[in-house]
VOBA-473894 format. One record per atom (N, C-alpha, C, CB): residue in one letter; chain; x negated, y, z negated. Coordinates in pm, 1 decimal. Glycine has a CB too. Example, Ala and Ser with C-alpha at 12.3 -4.5 7.8 and 13.67 -1.06 7.14 Angstrom:
BEGIN
<"a","A",<-1319.0,-569.0,-780.0>>
<"a","A",<-1230.0,-450.0,-780.0>>
<"a","A",<-1320.0,-330.0,-780.0>>
<"a","A",<-1130.8,-447.3,-904.6>>
<"s","A",<-1285.0,-225.0,-708.0>>
<"s","A",<-1367.0,-106.0,-714.0>>
<"s","A",<-1290.0,3.0,-787.0>>
<"s","A",<-1408.4,-59.8,-572.5>>
***
This chain:
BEGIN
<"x","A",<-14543.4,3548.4,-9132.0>>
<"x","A",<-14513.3,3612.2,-9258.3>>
<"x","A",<-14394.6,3540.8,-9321.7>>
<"x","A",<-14484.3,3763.3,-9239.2>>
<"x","A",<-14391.6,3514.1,-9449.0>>
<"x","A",<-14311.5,3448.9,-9491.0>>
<"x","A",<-14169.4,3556.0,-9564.2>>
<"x","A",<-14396.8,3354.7,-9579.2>>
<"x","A",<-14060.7,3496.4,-9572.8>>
<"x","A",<-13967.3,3625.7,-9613.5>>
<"x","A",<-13968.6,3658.1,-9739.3>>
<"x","A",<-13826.4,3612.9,-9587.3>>
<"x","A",<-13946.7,3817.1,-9752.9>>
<"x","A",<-13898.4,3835.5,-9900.9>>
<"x","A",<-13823.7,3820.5,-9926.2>>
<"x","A",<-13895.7,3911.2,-9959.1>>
<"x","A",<-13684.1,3860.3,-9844.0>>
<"x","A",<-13536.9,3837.5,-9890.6>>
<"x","A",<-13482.1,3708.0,-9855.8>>
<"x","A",<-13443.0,3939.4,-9832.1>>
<"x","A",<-13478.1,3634.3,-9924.7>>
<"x","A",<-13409.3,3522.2,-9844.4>>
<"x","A",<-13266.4,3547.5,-9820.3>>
<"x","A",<-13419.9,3387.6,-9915.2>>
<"x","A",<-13204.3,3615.8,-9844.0>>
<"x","A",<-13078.0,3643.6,-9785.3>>
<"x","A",<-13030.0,3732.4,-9643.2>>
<"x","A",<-13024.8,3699.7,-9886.4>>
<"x","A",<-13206.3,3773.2,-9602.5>>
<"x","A",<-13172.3,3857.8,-9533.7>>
<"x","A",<-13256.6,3776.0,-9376.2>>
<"x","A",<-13217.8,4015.1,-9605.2>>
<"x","A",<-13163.3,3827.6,-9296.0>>
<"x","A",<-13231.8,3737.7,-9159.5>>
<"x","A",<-13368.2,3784.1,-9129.8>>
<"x","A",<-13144.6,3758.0,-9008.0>>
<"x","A",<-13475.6,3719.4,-9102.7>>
<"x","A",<-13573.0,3728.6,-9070.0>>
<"x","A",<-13642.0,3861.7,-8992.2>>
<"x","A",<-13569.8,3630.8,-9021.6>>
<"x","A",<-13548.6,3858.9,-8907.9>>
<"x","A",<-13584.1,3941.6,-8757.8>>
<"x","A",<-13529.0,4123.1,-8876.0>>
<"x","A",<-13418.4,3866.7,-8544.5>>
<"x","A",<-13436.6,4108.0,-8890.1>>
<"x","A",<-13395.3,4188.9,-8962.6>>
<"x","A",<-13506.5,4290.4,-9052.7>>
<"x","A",<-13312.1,4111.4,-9031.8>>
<"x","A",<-13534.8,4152.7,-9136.2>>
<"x","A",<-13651.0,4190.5,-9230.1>>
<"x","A",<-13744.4,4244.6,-9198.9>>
<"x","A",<-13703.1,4110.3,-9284.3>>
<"x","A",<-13770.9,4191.7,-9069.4>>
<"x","A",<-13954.2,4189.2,-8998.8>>
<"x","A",<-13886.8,4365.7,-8974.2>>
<"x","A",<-14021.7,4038.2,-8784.5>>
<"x","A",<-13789.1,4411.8,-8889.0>>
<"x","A",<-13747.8,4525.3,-8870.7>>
<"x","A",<-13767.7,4632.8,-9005.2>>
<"x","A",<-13613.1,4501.3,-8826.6>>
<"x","A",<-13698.5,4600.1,-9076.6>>
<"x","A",<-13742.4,4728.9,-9200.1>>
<"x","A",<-13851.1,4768.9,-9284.8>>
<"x","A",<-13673.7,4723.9,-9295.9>>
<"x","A",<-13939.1,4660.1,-9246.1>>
<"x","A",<-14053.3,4662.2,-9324.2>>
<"x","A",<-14134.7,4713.0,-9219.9>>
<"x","A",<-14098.5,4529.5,-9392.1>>
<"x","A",<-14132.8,4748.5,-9064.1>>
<"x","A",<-14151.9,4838.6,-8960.2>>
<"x","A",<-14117.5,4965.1,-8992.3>>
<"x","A",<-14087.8,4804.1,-8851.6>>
<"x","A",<-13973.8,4963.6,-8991.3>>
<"x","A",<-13939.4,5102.3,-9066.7>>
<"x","A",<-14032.3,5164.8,-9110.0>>
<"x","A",<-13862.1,5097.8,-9173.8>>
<"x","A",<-14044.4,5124.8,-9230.7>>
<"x","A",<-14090.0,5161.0,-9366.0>>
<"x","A",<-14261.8,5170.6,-9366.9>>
<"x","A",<-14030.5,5041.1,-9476.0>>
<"x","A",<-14298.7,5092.1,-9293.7>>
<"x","A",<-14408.5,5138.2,-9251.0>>
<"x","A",<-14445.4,5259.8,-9164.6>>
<"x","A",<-14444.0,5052.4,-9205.4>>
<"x","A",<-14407.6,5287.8,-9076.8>>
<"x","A",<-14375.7,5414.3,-8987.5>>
<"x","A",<-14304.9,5528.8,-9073.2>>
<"x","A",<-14273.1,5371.4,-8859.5>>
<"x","A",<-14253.2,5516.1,-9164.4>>
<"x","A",<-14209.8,5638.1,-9222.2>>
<"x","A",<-14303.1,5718.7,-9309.0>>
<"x","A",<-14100.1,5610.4,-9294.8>>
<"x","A",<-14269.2,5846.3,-9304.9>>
<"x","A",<-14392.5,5945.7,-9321.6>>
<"x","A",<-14390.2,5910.8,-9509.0>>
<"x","A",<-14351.9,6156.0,-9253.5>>
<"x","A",<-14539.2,5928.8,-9553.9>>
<"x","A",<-14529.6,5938.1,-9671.7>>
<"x","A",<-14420.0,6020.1,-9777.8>>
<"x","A",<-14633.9,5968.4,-9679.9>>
<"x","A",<-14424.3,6138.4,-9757.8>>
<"x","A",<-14316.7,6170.0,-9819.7>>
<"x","A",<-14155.1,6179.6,-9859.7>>
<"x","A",<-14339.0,6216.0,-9809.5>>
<"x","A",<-14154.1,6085.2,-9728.5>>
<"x","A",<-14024.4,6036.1,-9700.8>>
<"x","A",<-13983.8,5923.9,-9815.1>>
<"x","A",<-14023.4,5976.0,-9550.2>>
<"x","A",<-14140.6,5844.3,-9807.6>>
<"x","A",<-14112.6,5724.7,-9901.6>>
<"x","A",<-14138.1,5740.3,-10057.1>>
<"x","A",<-14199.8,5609.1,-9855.6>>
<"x","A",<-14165.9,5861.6,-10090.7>>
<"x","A",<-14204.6,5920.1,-10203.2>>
<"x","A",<-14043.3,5974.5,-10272.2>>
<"x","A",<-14325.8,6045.3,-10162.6>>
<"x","A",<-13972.4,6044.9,-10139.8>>
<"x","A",<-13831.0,6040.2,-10201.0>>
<"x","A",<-13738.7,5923.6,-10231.8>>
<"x","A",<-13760.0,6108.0,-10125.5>>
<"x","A",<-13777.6,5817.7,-10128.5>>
<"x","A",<-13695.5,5697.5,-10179.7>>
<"x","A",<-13702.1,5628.0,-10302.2>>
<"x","A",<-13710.3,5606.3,-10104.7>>
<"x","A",<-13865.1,5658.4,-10342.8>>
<"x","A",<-13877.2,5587.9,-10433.4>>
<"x","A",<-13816.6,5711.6,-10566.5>>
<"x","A",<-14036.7,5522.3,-10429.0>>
<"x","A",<-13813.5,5808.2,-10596.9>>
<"x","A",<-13733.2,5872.9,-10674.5>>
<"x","A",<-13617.6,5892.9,-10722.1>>
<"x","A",<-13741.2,5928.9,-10658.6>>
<"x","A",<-13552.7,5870.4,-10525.1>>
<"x","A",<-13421.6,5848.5,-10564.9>>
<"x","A",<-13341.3,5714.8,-10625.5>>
<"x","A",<-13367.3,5880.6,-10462.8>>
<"x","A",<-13479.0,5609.4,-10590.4>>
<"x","A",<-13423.8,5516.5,-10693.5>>
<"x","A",<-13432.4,5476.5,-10833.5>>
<"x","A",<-13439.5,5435.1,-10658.9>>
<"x","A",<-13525.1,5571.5,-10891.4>>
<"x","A",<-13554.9,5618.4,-11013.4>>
<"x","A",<-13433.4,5681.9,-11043.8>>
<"x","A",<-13674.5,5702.5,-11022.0>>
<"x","A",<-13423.5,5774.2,-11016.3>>
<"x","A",<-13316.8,5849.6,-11047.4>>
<"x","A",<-13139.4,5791.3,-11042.7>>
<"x","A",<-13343.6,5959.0,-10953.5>>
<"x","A",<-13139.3,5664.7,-10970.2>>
<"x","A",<-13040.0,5573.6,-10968.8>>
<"x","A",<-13042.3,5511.4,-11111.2>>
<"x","A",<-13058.3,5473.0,-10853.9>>
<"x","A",<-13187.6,5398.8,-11100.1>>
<"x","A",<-13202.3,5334.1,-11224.1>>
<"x","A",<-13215.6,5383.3,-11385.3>>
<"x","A",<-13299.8,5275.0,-11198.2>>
<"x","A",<-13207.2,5527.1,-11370.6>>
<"x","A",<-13188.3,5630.4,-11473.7>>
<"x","A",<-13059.0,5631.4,-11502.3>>
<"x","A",<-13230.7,5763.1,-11439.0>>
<"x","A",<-12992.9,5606.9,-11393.4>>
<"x","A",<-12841.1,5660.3,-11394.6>>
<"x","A",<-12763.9,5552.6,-11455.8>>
<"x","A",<-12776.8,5695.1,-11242.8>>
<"x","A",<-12782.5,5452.0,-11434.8>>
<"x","A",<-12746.9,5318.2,-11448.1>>
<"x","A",<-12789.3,5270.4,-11594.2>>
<"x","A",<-12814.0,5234.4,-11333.5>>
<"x","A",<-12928.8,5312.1,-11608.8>>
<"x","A",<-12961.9,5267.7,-11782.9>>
<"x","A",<-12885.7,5351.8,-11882.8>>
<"x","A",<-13133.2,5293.6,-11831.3>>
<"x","A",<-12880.3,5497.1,-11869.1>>
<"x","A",<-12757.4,5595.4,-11947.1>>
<"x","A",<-12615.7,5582.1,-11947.3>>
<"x","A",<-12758.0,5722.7,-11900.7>>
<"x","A",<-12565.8,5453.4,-11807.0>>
<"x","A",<-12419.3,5456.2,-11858.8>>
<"x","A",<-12410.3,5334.8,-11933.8>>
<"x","A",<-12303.2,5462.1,-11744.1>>
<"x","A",<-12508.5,5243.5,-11938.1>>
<"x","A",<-12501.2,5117.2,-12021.3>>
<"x","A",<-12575.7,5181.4,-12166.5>>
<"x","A",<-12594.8,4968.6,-11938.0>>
<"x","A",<-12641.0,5249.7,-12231.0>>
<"x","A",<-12634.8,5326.1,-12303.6>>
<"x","A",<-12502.6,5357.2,-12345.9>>
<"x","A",<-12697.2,5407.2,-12264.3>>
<"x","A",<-12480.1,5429.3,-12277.8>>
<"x","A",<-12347.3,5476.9,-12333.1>>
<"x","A",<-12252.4,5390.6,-12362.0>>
<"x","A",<-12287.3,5558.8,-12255.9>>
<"x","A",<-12207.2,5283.8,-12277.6>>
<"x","A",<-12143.6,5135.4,-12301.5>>
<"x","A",<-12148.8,5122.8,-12417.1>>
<"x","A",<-12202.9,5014.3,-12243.4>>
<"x","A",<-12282.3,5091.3,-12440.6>>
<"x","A",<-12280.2,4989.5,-12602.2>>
<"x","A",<-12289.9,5079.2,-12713.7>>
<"x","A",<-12424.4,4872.6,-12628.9>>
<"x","A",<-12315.8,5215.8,-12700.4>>
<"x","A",<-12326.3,5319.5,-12780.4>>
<"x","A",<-12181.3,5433.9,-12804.7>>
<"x","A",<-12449.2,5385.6,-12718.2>>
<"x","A",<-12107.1,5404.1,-12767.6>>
<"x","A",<-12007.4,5511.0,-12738.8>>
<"x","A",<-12014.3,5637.8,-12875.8>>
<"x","A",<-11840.5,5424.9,-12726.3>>
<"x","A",<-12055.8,5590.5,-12988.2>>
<"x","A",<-12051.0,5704.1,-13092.0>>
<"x","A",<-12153.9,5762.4,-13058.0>>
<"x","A",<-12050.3,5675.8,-13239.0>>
<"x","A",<-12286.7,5764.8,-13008.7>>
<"x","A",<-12389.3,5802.6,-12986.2>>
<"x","A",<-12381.0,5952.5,-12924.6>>
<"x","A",<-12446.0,5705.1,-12915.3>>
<"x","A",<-12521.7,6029.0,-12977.1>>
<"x","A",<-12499.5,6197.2,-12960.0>>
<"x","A",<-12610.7,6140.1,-12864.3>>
<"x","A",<-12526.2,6347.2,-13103.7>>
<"x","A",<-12607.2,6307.1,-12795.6>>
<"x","A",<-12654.7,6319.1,-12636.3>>
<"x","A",<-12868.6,6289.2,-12710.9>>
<"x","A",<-12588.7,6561.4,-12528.7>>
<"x","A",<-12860.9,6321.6,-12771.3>>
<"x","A",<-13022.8,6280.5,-12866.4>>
<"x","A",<-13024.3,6190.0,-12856.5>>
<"x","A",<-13061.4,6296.0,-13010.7>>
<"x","A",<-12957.5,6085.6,-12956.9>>
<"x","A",<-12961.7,5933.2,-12971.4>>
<"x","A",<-12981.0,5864.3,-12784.4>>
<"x","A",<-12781.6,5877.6,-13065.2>>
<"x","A",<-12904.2,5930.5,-12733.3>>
<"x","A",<-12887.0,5804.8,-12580.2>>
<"x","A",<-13013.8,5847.4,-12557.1>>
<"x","A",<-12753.7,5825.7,-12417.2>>
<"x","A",<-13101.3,5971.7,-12532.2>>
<"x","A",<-13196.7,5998.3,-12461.2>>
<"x","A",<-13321.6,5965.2,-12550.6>>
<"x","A",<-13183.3,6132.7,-12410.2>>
<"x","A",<-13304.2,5937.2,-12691.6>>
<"x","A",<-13459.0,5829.1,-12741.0>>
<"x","A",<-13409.3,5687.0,-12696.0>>
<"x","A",<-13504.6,5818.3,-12952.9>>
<"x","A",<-13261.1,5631.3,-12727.4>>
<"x","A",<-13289.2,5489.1,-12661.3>>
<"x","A",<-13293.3,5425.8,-12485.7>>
<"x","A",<-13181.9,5415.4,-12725.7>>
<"x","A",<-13292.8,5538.0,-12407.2>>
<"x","A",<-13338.5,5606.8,-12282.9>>
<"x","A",<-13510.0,5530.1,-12305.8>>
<"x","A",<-13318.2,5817.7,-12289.0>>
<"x","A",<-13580.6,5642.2,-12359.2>>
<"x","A",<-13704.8,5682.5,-12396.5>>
<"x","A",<-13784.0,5551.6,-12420.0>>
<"x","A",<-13698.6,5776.0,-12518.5>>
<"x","A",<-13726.5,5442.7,-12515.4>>
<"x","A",<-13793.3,5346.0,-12620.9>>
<"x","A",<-13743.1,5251.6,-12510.0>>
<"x","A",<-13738.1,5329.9,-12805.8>>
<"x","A",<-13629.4,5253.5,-12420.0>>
<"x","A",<-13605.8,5154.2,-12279.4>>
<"x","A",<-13719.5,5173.3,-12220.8>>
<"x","A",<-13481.4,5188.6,-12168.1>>
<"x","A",<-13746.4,5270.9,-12142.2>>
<"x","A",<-13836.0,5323.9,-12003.7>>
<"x","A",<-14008.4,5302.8,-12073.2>>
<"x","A",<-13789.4,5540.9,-11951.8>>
<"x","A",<-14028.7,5341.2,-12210.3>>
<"x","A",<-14158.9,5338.0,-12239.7>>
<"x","A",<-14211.9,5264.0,-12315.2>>
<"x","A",<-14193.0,5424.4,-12270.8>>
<"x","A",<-14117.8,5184.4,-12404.9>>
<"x","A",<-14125.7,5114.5,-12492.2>>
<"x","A",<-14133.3,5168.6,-12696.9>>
<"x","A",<-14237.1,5051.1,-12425.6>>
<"x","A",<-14104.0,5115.5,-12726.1>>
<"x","A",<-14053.5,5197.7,-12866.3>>
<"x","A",<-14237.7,5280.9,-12939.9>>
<"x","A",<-13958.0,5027.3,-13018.7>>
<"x","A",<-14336.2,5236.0,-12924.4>>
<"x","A",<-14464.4,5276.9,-12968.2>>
<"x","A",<-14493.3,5450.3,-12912.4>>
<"x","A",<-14579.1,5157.4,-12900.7>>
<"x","A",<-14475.9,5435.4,-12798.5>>
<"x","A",<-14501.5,5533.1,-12672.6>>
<"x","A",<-14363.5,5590.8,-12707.6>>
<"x","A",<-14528.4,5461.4,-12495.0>>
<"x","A",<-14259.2,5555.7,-12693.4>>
<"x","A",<-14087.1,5680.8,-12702.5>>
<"x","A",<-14160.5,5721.0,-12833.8>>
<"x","A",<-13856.0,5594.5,-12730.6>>
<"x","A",<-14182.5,5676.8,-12929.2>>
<"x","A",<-14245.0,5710.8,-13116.1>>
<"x","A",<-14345.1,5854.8,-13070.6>>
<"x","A",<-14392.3,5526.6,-13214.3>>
<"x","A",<-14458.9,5787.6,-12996.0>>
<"x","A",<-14504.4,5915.0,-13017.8>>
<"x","A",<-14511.7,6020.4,-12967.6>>
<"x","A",<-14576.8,5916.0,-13034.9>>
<"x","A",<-14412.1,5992.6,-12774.3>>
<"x","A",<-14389.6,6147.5,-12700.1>>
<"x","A",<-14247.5,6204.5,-12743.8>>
<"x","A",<-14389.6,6137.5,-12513.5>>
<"x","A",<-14175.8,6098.1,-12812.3>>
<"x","A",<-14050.2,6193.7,-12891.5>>
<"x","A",<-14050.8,6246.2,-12967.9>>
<"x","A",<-13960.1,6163.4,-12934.0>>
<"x","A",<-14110.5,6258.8,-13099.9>>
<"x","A",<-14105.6,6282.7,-13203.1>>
<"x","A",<-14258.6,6396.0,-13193.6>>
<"x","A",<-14089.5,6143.3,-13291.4>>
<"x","A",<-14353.7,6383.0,-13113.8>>
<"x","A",<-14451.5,6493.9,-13071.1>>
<"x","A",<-14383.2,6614.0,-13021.7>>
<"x","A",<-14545.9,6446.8,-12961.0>>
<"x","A",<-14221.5,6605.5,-12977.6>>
<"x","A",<-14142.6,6707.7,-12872.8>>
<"x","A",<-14111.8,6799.5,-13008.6>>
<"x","A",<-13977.6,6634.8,-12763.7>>
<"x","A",<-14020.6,6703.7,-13135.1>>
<"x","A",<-14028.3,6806.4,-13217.8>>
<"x","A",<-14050.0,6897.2,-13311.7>>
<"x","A",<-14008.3,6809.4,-13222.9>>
***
């Protein structure tokens, strides 16, 4: 198998991707949320960065038009009100 991480030692690698295989589905259903919920976290403070006048509305359509793209944020945002 060839590596994904190249930064990461081999044996290492071959190890977590064991892990991760052996771990129960729903286990990996939270990881993957909680890194949603990271990369959520992370797109709203750079939002906020470049936006600082911005109302709690404004960050969460350019949230919206990030994550879905501006066609799709157009028509489940503006369908909300």
């Amino acid at each position: 198998m060839s590596a994904l991480f190249p930064d990461t030692h081999p044996k290492m690698e071959a190890l977590q991707i064991e892990l991760i295989r052996r771990m129960p589905s729903w286990k990996k259903i939270a990881m993957v949320d909680s890194l949603n919920e990271t990369v959520k976290s992370l797109a709203l403070g750079g939002i906020r960065q470049r936006h600082p006048e911005a109302t709690p509305e404004q960050i969460r359509r350019v949230l919206a038009e990030t994550m879905l793209g501006a066609e799709l944020a157009r028509k489940v945002y503006d369908h909300a009100r």
